[in-house]
C-alpha positions in Angstrom: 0.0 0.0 0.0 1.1 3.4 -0.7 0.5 6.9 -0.6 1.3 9.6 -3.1 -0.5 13.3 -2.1 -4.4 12.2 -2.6 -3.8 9.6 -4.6 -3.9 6.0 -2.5 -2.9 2.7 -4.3 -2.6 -1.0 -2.9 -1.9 -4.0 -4.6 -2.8 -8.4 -3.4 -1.8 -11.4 -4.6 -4.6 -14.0 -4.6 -4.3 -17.3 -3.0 -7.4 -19.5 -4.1 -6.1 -22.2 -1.5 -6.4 -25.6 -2.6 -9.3 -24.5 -5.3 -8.0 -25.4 -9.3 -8.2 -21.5 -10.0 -6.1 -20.5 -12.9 -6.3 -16.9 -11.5 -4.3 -18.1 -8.4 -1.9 -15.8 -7.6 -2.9 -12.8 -9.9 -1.7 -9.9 -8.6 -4.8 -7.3 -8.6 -4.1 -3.9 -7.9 -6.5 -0.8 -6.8 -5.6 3.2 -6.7 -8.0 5.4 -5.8 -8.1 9.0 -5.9 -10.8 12.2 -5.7 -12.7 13.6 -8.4 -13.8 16.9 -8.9 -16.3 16.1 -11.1 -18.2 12.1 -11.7 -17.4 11.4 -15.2 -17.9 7.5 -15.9 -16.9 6.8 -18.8 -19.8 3.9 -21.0 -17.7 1.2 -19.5 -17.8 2.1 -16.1 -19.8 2.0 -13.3 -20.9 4.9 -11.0 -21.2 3.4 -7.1 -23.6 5.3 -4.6 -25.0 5.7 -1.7 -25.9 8.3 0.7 -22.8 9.9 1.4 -20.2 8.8 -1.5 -20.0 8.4 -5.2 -17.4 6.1 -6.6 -16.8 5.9 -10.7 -15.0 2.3 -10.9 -12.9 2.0 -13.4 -10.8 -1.2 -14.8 -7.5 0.0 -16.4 -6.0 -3.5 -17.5 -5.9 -7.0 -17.0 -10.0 -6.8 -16.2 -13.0 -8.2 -19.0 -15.7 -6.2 -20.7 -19.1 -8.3 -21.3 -19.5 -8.0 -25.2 -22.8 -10.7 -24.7 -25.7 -11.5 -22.6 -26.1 -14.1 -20.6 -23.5 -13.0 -17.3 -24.1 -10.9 -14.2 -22.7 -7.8 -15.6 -23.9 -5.4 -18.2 -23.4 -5.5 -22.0 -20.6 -3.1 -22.4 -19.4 -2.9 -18.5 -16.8 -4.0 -17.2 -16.8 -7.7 -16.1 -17.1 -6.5 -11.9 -19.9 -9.0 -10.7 -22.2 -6.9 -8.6 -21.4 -8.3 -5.6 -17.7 -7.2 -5.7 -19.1 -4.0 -6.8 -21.6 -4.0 -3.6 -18.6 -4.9 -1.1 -16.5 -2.2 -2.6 -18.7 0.7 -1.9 -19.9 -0.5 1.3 -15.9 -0.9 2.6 -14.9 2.5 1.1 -18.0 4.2 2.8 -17.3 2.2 6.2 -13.6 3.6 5.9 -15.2 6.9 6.7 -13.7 8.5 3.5 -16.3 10.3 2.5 -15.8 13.3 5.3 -13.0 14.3 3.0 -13.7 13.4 -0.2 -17.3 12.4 -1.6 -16.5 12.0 -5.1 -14.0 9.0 -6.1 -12.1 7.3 -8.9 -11.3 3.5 -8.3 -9.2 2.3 -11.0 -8.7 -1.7 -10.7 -6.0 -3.6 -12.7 -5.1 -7.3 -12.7 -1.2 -7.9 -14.3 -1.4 -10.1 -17.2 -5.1 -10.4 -16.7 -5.5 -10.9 -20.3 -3.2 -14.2 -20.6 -5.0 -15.5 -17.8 -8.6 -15.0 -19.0 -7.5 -17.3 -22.4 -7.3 -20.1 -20.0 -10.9 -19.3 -18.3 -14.3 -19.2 -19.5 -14.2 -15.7 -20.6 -13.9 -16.4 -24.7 -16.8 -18.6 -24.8 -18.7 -16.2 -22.5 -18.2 -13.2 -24.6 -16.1 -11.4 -22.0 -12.9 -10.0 -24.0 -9.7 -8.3 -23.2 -9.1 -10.1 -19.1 -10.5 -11.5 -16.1 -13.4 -11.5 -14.4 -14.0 -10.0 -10.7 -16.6 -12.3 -9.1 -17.5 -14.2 -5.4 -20.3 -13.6 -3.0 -18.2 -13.3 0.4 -14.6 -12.5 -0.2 -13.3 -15.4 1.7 -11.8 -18.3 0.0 -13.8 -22.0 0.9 -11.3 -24.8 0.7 -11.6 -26.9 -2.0 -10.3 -30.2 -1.4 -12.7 -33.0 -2.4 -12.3 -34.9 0.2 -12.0 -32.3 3.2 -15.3 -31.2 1.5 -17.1 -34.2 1.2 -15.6 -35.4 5.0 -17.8 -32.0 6.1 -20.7 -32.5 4.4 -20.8 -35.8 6.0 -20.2 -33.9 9.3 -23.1 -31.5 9.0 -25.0 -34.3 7.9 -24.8 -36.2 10.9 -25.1 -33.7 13.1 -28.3 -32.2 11.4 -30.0 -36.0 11.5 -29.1 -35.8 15.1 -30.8 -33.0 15.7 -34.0 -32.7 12.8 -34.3 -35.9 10.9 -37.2 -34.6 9.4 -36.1 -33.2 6.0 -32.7 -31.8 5.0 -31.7 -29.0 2.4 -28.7 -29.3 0.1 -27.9 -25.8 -1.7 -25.7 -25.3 -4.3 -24.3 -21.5 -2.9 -25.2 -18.6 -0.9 -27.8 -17.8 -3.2 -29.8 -20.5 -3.6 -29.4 -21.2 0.1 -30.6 -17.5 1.2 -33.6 -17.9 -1.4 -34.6 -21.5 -0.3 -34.3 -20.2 3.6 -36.5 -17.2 2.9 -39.3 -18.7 0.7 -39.5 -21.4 3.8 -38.9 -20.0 7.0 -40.6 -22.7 8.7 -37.5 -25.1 8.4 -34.5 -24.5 10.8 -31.6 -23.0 10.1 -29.7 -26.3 11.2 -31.3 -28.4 8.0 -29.0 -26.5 5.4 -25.8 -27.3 3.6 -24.1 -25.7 1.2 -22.7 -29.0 -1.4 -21.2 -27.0 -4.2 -20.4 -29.2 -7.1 -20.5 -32.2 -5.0 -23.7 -33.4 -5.6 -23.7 -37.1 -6.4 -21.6 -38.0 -3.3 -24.2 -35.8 -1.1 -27.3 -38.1 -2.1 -24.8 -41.3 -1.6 -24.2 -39.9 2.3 -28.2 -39.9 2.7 -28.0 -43.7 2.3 -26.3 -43.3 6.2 -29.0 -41.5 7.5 -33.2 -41.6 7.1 -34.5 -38.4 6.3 -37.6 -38.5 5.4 -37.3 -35.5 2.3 -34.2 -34.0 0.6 -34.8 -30.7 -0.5 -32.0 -30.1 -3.5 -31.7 -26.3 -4.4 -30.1 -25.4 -7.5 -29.8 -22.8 -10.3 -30.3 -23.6 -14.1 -26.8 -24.1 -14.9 -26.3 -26.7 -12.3 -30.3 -27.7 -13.2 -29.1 -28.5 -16.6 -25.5 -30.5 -15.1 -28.1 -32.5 -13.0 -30.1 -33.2 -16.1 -27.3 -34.7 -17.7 -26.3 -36.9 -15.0 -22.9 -35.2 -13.9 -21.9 -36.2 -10.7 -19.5 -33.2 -10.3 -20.7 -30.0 -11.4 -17.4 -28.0 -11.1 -16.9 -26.4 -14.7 -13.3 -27.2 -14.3 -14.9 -30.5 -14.8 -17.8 -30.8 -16.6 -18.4 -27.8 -18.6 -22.2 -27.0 -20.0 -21.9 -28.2 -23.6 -24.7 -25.3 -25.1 -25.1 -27.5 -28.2 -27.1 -30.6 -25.8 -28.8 -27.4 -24.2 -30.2 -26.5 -27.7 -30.9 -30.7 -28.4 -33.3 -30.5 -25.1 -34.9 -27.6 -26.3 -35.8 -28.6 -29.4 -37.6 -31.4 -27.5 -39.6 -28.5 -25.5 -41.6 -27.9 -29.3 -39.6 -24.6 -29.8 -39.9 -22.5 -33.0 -37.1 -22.3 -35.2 -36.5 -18.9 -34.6 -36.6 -19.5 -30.8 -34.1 -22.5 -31.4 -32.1 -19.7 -33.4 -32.1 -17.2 -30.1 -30.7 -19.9 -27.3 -28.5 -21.3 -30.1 -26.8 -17.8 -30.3 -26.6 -17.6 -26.5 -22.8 -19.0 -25.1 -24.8 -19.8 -21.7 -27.7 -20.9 -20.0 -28.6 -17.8 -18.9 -28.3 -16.2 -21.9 -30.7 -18.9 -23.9 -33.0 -19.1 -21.2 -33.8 -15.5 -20.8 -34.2 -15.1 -24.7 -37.3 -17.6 -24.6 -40.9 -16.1 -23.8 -41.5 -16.8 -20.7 -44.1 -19.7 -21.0 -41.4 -21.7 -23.6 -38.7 -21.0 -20.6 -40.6 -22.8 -18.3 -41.7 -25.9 -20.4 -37.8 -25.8 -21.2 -37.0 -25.8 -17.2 -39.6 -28.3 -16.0 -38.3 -30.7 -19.2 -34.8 -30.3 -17.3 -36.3 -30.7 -14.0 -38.1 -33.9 -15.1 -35.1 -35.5 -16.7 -32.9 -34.2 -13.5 -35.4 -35.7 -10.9 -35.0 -38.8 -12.7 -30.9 -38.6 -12.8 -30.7 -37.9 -9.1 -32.9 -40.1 -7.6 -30.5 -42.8 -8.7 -27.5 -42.0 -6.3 -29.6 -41.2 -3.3 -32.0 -44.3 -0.9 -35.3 -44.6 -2.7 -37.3 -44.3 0.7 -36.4 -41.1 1.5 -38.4 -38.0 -0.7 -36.9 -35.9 -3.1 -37.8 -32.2 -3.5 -35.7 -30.4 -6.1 -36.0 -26.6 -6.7 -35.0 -24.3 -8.9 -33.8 -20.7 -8.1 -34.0 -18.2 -10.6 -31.1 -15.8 -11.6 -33.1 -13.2 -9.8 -32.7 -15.0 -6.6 -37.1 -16.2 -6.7 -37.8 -19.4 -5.7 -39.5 -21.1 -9.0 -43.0 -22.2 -7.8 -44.2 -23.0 -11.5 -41.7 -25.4 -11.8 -43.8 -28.1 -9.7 -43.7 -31.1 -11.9 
């Protein structure tokens, strides 16, 4: 970190643990300086709340979305909005703004752009670097088996202590969703899985619950549909051209097969569709993933699988 008049700039290396990140140990640097006047430029985004305003800025090394279908603007740079979130909220609880209320935060990742070749990015649509995502800042360790040994933990302690029904979320999100659309079940029923789906139904045959709620996205909804038993894109990567095979089973039109086969992600094709051929689409998935999963888990115990949508909504048409 370093000082230089009003202009502040800092600089991390990331450590991504034990997790198969390609961007481990990408050095991503941040300067930050005042503004007379906001001036984002169409790339940019303009941070506020009620005491600062922050024009962020990528310099180098950082992605611009060229496609729909991610978490970030056509045209903006490739800052997820959570990042985006936990930088203003850390620059306003610095207490900056009593002497400066208008900022510049100019990010920069070195050789971002010979890293992003090796990520998702290009078949994305995100050019020139890297992405900025994650959802808390801290790194979860990745290790298979220290992750499975701790779902089995939680597991056993949850069956201990509310046999009734258990909840396996993919993430944060779907977990926060799934929590809030049911109140009524207690915070001790949830896990988060991650990718590690197959050998989370295999650790129900240990225990009798009577239901398994499994709470997913689309993207991992459409892994599950093909019967992956690891969902990690490192290892089994969403192949759009099955995507566009199922829905042509859904009875789509060829010009609505011509919209999700010009998408480069789920997302994308799934929010092209009118709304009522998005759901036949996601309940044919559902259907053929119900069907996938029920195979790796005890066939006493009820499965419940449900979707959350990208908006965070828990997807009560979806009922099969």
């Amino acid at each position: 970190m370093s000082k230089d008049g009003e202009v502040a700039s800092a600089s991390v290396v990331k450590d991504a643990g034990d997790d198969p990140d390609v961007t481990n140990g990408a050095e991503i640097s941040a300067r930050l300086r005042p503004m007379v006047k906001l001036e984002p430029g169409t790339e940019d985004y303009l941070l506020e709340d009620d005491s600062l305003s922050v024009v962020l800025r990528c310099v180098s090394g950082v992605g611009v979305a060229t496609r729909e279908g991610v978490d970030v603007p056509v045209g903006k740079w490739a800052v997820n909005p959570i990042p985006r979130k936990m930088i203003l909220e850390n620059l306003s609880d610095s207490g900056i703004a009593e002497f400066f209320n208008k900022l510049l935060l100019e990010i920069s990742v070195r050789d971002g752009a010979k890293i992003a070749v090796k990520t998702l990015n290009p078949t994305l649509g995100i050019v020139g670097g890297v992405s900025i995502l994650g959802t808390t800042g801290i790194v979860v360790p990745y290790s298979h088996k220290a992750y499975i040994d701790t779902i089995e933990i939680l597991m056993r302690n949850i069956h201990s202590a509310y046999p009734k029904e258990i909840v396996l979320c993919t993430g944060a999100k779907t977990l926060n969703s799934f929590k809030a659309f049911h109140p009524e079940i207690p915070e001790v029923a949830f896990i988060r899985i991650a990718d590690f789906i197959a050998e989370s139904l295999e650790l129900l045959n240990e225990y009798c619950f009577k239901l398994v709620h499994i709470v997913c996205m689309p993207g991992k909804l459409f892994k599950y549909s093909r019967g992956f038993k690891c969902t990690h894109a490192h290892r089994n990567s969403i192949d759009m051209s099955e995507f566009v095979a199922e829905a042509h089973e859904c009875g789509l039109t060829p010009s609505e097969l011509d919209l999700v086969t010009a998408m480069p992600t789920v997302r994308g094709a799934l929010n092209a569709l009118p709304s009522e051929k998005r759901l036949a689409l996601l309940r044919h998935l559902k259907r053929m993933a119900l069907a996938r999963l029920s195979e790796w888990m005890p066939p006493e115990t009820e499965l419940s699988l449900q979707v959350v949508d990208f908006d965070g909504t828990v997807m009560e048409a979806l009922e099969c």
